[in-house]
C-alpha positions as CSV (number, residue, x, y, z in Angstrom):
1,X,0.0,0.0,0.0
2,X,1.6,3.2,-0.6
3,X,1.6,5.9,1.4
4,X,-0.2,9.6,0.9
5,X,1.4,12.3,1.9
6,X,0.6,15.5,1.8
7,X,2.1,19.1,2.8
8,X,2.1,22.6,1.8
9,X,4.3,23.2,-1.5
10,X,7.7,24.6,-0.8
11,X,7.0,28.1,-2.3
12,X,4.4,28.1,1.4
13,X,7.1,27.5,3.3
14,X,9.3,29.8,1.5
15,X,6.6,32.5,2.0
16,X,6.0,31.7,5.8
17,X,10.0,32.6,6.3
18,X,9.8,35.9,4.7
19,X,6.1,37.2,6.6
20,X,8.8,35.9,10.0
21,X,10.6,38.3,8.6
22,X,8.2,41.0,7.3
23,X,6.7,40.5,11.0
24,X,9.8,41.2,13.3
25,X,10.5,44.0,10.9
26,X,7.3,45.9,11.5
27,X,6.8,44.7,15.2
28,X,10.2,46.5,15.7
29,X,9.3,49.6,14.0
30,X,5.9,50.1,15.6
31,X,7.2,49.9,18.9
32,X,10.2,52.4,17.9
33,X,7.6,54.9,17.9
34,X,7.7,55.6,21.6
35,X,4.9,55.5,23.9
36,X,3.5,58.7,23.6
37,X,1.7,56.9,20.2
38,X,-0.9,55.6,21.7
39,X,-2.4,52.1,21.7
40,X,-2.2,51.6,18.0
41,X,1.2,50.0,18.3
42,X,-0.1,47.2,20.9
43,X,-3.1,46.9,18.1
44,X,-1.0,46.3,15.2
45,X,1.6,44.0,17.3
46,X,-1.6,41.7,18.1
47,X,-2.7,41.7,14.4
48,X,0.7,40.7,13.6
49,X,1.4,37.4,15.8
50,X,-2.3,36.8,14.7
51,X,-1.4,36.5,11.0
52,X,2.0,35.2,11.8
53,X,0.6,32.4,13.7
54,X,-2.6,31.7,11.4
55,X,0.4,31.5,8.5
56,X,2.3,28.8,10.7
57,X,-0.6,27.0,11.2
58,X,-1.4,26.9,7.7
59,X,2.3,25.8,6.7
60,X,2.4,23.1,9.3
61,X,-1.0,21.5,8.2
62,X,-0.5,17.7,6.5
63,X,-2.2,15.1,5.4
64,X,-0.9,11.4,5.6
65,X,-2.1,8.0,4.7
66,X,-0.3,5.2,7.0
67,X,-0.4,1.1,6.1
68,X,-3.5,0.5,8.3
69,X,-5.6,2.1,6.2
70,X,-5.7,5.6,8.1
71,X,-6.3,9.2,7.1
72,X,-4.4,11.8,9.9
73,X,-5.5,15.0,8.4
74,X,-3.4,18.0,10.9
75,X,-5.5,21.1,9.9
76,X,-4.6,24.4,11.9
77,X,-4.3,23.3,15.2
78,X,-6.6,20.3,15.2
79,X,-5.8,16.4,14.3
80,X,-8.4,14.3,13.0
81,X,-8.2,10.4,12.0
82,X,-10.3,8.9,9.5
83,X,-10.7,5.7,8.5
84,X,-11.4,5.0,5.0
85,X,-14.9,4.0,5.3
86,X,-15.4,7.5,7.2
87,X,-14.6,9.2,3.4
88,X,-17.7,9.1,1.3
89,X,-16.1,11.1,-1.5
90,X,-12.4,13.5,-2.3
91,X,-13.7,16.3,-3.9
92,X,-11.6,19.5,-4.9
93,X,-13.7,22.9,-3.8
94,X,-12.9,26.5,-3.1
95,X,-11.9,27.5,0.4
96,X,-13.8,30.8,-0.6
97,X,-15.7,32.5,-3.3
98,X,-15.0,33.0,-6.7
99,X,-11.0,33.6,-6.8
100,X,-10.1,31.8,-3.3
101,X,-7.5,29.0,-3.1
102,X,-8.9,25.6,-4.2
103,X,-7.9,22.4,-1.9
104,X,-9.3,19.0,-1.4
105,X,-12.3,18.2,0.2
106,X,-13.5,15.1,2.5
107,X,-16.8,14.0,2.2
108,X,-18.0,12.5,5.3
109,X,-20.7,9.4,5.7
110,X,-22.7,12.3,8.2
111,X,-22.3,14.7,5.2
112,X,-20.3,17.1,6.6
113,X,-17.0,18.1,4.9
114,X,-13.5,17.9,6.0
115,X,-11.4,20.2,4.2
116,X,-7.4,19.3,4.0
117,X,-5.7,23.1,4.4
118,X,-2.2,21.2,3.8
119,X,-3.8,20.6,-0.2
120,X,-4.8,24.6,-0.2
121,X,-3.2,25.8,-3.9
122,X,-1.9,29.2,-4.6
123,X,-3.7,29.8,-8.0
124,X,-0.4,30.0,-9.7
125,X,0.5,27.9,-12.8
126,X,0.5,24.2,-12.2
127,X,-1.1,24.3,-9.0
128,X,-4.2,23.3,-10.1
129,X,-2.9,20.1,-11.9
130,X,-0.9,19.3,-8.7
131,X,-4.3,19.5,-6.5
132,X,-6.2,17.4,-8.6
133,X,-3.2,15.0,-8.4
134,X,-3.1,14.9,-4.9
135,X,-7.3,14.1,-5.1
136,X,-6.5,11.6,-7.1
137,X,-4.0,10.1,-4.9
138,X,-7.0,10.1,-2.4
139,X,-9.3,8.6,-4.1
140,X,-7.2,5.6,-5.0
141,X,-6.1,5.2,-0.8
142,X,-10.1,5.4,0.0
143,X,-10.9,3.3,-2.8
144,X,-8.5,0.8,-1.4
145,X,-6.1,0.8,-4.2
């Protein structure tokens, strides 16, 4: 049986280094500003290690198949294990509206939907194919194959 395993493309990783970056950068500048600025700085500082940490989340989210027929699916800060008679259907979907990342979709015998945030696809070039890839990948580990 082979093994599925699925992670955020490099170029995420890549990306999460430079908002580290980005993030000390302006954390440092807003508090340069002195105190006498109010509490914007403490404001923006929060937003920051919000979005920082959201971004970590995001790059540290996987999907893996193991050789007893399990699913672990790590999305944000949450680990969830599915058998493979708990997937109904892979699907790829939209994370959003019209323009949002795509990524693969679980559908669960309850009909609920587990989405896989480590299959989310920047919409640049090849992405797409890759994602439908992975899906297909999927469908072969739930279908047994």
């Amino acid at each position: 049986m082979t093994v599925v395993d699925l992670r955020q493309p490099t170029l995420s990783l890549v990306l999460l280094a430079a908002s580290y970056v980005v993030a000390v950068g302006m954390v440092v500048s807003v508090l340069s500003f002195g105190e006498d600025s109010g509490f914007f700085p403490y404001v923006f500082v929060a937003a920051v290690v919000g979005i920082t940490t959201a971004n970590t989340a995001r790059a540290l989210s996987r999907a893996r198949t193991d050789d007893q027929g399990r699913l672990v699916v790590r999305n944000w800060f949450r680990t969830t294990v599915l058998q493979r008679s708990d997937v109904d259907r892979v699907m790829t979907d939209r994370a959003g509206g019209p323009g949002s990342l795509r990524r693969i979709q679980l559908l669960l015998p309850d009909g609920s939907g587990l989405p896989l945030v480590a299959t989310e696809a920047i919409p640049f070039p090849g992405s797409r194919q890759r994602l439908e890839e992975q899906a297909e990948q999927l469908r072969a580990w739930a279908a047994g194959r």
